[in-house]
N, C-alpha and C positions, 0 to 999 in steps of 0.2 A: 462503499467508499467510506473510510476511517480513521485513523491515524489512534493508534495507542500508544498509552505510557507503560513501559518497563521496571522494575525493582529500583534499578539505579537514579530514580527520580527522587530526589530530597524532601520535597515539601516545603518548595519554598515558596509558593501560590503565585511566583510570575505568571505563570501562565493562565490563571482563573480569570483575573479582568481583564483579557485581550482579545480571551474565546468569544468569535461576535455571535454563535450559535447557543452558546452556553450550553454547551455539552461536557466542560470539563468540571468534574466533584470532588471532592475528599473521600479517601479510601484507604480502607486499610493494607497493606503496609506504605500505599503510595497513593495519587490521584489517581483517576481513571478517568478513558474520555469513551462519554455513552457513543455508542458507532450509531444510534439510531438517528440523533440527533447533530454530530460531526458533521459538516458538509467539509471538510478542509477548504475551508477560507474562499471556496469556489463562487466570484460573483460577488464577492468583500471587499479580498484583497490577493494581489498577487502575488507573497509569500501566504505559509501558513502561518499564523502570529503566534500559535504555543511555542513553535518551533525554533523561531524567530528572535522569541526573549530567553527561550529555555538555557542556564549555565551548566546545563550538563551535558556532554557530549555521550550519544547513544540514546538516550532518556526517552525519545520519540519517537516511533516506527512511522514510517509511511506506510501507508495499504496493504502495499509489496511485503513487507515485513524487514524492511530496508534502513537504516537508521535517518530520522533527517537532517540531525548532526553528525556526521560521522566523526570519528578520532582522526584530532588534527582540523577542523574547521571551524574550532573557537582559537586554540591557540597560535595555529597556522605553521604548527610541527606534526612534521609527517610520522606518523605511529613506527616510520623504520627508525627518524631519528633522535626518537622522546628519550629513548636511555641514552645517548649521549646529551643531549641537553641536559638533562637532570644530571648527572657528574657534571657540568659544565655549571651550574648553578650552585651545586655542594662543594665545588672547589673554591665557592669565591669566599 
């Protein structure tokens, strides 16, 4: 049980002070979170908190290898309708 970060993670350390295991470090070319140490938030809390503060959408796999933002659950546009939005945005 682990939850890892992806390329498309920025580095922008929200997620380091939330980790209540502290399993997530600095790494090259992104964070990583030690799977040794991850409990995902089990018996903390009932989100995962990287997950929870992360501004990237993708950024965080669950276990599964599942994303635990997926595209569209920060913005709350569905990945079919984000190219009409954005010309909707570029038009104003």
């Amino acid at each position: 049980m682990a939850l890892s970060i992806v390329e498309s993670c920025v580095n922008c350390w929200a997620c380091v002070d939330v980790c209540p295991s502290n399993a997530i470090h600095a790494a090259t070319p992104h964070f990583r979170i030690n799977p040794h140490q991850c409990t995902e938030c089990d018996g903390d809390y009932p989100d995962k908190q990287c997950a929870s503060i992360c501004p990237v959408e993708g950024a965080i796999l669950l276990a599964d290898g599942s994303p635990a933002n997926p595209p569209g659950s920060l913005t709350g546009i569905p990945p079919e309708r984000l190219a009409e939005a954005m010309r909707e945005i570029r038009a104003r």
